[in-house]
C-alpha positions in Angstrom: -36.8 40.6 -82.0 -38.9 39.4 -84.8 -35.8 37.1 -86.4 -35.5 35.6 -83.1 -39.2 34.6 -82.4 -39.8 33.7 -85.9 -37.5 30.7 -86.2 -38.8 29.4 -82.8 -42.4 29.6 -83.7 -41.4 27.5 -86.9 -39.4 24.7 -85.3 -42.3 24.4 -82.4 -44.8 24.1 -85.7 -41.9 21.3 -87.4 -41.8 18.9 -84.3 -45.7 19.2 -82.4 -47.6 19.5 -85.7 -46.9 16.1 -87.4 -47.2 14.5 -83.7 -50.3 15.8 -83.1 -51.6 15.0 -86.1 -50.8 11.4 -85.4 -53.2 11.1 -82.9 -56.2 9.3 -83.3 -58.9 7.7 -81.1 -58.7 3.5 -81.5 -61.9 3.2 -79.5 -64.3 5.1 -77.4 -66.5 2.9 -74.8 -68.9 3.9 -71.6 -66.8 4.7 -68.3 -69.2 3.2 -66.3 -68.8 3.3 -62.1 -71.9 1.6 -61.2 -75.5 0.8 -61.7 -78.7 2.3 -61.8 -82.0 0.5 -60.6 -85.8 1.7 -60.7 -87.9 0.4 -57.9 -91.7 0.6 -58.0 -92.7 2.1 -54.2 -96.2 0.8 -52.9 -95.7 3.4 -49.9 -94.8 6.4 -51.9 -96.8 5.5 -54.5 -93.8 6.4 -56.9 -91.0 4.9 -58.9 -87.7 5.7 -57.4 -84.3 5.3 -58.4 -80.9 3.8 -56.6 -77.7 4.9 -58.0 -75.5 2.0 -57.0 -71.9 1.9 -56.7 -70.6 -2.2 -56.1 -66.9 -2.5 -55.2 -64.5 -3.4 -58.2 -64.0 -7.3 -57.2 -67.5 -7.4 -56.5 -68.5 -11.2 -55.4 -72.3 -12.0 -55.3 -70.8 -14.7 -52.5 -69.3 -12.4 -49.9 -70.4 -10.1 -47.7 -70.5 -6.2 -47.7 -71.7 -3.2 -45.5 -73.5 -0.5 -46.9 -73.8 3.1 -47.3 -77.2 4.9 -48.1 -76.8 7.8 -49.0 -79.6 10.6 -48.6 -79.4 13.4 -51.8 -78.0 10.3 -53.6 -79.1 11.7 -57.2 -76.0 11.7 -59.8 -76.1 15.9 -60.1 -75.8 15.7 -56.4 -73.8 13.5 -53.7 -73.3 10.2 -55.4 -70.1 10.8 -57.5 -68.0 12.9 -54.3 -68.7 10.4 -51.7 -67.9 7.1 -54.5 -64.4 8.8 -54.7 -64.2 8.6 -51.0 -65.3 5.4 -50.7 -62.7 4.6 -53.3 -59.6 6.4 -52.1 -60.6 5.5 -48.2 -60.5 1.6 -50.0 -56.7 2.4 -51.4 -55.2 4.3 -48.4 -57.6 3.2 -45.1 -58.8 0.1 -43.8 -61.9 0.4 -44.9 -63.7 -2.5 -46.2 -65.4 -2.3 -49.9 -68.7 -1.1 -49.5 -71.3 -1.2 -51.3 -73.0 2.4 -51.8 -76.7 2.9 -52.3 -77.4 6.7 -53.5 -81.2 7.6 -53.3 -82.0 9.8 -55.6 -84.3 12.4 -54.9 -87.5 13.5 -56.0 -88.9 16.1 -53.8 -86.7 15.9 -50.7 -88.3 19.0 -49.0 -91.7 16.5 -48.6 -89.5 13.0 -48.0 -87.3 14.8 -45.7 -89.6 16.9 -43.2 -91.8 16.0 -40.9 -95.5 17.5 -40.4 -95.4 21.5 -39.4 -98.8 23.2 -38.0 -96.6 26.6 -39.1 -98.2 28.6 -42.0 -95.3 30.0 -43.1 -94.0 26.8 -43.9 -96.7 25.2 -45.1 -97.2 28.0 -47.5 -93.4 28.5 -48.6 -93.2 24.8 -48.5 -96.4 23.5 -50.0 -95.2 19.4 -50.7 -93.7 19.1 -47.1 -94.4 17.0 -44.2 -94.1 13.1 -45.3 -91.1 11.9 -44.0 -92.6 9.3 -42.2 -94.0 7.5 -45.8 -90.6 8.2 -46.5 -89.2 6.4 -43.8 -91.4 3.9 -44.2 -90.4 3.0 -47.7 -86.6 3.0 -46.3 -87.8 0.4 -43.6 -89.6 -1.8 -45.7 -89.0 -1.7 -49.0 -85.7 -0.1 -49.9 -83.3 -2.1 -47.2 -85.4 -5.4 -47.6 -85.1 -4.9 -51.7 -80.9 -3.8 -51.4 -80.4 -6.8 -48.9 -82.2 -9.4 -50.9 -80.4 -8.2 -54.2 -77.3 -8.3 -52.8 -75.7 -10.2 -49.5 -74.8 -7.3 -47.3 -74.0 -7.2 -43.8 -75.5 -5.6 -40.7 -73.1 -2.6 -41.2 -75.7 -0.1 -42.5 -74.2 3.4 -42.9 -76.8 6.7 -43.0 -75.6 9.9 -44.7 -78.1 12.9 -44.5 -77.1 16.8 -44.8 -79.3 19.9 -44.0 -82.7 18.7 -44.6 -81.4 15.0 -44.9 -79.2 15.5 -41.6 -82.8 16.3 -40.5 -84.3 13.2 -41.9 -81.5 11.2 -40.5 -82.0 12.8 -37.2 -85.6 11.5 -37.2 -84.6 8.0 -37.9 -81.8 8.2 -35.6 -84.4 9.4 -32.4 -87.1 7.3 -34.0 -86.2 4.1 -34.9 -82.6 4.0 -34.3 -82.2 0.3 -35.1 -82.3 0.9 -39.0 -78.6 2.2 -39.2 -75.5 1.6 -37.6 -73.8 4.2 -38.1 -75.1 7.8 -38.9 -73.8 10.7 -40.2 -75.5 13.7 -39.8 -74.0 16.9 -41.2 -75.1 20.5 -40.7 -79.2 19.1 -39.7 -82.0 21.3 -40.3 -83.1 21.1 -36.7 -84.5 24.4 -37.2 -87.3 22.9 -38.9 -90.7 23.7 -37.0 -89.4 25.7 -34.5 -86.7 23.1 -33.2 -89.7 20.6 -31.9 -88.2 17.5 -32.7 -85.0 18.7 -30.8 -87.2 19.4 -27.8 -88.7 16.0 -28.0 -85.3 14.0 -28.7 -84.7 13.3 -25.5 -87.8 11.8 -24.7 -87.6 10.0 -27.9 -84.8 8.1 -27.5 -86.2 7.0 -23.8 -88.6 5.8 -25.4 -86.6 3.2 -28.1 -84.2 2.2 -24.8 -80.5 1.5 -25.5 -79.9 0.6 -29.1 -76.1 -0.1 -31.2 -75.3 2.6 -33.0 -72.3 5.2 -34.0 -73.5 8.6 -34.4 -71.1 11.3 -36.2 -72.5 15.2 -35.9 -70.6 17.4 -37.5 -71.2 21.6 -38.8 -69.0 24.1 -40.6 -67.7 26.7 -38.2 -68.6 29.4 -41.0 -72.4 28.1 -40.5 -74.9 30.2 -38.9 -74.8 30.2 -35.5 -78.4 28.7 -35.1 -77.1 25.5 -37.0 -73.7 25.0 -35.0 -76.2 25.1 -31.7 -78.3 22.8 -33.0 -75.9 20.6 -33.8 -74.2 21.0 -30.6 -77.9 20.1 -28.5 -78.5 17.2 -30.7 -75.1 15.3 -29.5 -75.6 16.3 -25.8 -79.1 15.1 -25.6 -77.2 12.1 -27.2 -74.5 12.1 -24.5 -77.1 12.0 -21.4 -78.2 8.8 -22.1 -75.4 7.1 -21.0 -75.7 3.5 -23.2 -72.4 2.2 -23.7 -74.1 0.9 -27.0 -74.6 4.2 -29.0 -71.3 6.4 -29.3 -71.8 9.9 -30.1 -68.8 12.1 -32.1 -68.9 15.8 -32.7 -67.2 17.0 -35.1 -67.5 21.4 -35.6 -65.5 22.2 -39.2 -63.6 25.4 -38.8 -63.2 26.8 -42.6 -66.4 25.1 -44.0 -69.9 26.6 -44.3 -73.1 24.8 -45.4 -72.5 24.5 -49.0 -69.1 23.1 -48.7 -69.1 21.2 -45.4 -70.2 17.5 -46.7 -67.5 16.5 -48.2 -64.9 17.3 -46.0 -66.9 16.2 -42.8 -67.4 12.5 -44.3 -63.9 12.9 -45.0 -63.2 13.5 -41.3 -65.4 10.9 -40.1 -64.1 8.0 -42.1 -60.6 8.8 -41.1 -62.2 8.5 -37.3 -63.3 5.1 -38.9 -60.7 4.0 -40.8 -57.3 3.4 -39.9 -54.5 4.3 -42.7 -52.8 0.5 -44.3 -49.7 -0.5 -42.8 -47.2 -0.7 -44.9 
């Protein structure tokens, strides 16, 4: 056995060592995928940064849609949902977006609304400013990304957990900010389900608006999170306004940590139609 191996081991040495060894590195430069931009917030009192994706043929002169992107930091949901965007662009007809990650700084107090609970309160001490938050979105992020850039009135919204909660809020709130929203796996649960209770009443209260409205959950979620999700698109449903579309969309394999990416997936395919060839 050992005068067969032997030899091989040698000629594998004769032929990959000197081409190895031939490699070398010509040059070495930045991949770079996008841009990143500090804005100074009056509201939040706060610098806050944009992780910014433009498409590869960007032109200052045309016009684009955009996604915002809730949990938008670069450790978090910017790169995954650029790749989408990207291979949706190859193999859909989806148009070239531009994509707006907000990244986060405390997204427990941006992304919840006031609680009177004390056991919230106390295990979540910073919480209960989304409405500064939503103010900064309203009048000083989307004025700042649509003077910097020319976009569209295609505005996409994508919130998960405590941003599906956010979204939610802006959705029943002031529904005219997006045009489409996806809201995966929302922390409706979030003081005891009261802005569920009062979602009916708060969209009555806005009157028919334009707007898609994707819901999905992982079928592995916790049962209190598939219900949610499930009340949220029927109080959705009773309104009847031919203007704001409502689609559910209930995962079977995924649970909450793994549900995002495959639920935009899902939606943009709803979306997006594949190329003809």
């Amino acid at each position: 056995m050992e005068k067969c191996f032997l030899p091989i081991i040698f000629l594998w040495s004769i032929f990959s060592g000197p081409a190895l060894a031939q490699l070398e590195t010509t040059s070495t430069e930045p991949l770079t995928i996008g841009e990143v931009r500090v804005i100074t917030s009056e509201i939040l009192n706060e610098e806050r940064t944009l992780n910014i994706c433009l498409p590869n043929d960007f032109n200052k002169d045309s016009t684009y849609p955009v996604i915002y992107l809730l949990d938008g930091s670069i450790d978090e949901d910017f790169l995954h949902i650029v790749g989408l965007v990207q291979f949706f662009n190859l193999q859909f007809a989806m148009p070239e977006c531009i994509i707006v990650g907000i990244a986060n700084v405390d997204r427990k107090r941006d992304f919840t609304f006031k609680t009177a609970l004390k056991d919230l309160k106390t295990k979540y001490p910073t919480t209960g400013h989304s409405a500064s938050f939503i103010d900064f979105v309203e009048k000083e992020m989307q004025p700042y990304i649509e003077t910097t850039y020319n976009t569209s009135a295609t505005k996409y919204l994508i919130g998960q957990s405590l941003g599906g909660l956010l979204a939610s809020e802006i959705l029943l709130t002031k529904g005219h900010l997006f045009s489409h929203y996806f809201i995966v796996s929302p922390s409706l649960w979030w003081d005891n389900e009261s802005m569920l209770g009062k979602a009916e009443k708060l969209l009555e209260n806005q009157g028919n608006f334009k707007a898609y409205v994707y819901v999905s959950v992982g079928g592995q979620e916790d049962k209190l999170m598939i219900n949610e999700a499930e009340a949220l698109v029927e109080v959705i449903k009773t309104k009847h306004w031919p203007d704001l579309q409502v689609t559910y969309n209930k995962v079977p394999l995924e649970n909450h940590a793994s549900i995002l990416h495959q639920s935009i997936n899902d939606a943009f395919k709803i979306l997006f139609p594949l190329k003809e060839n």
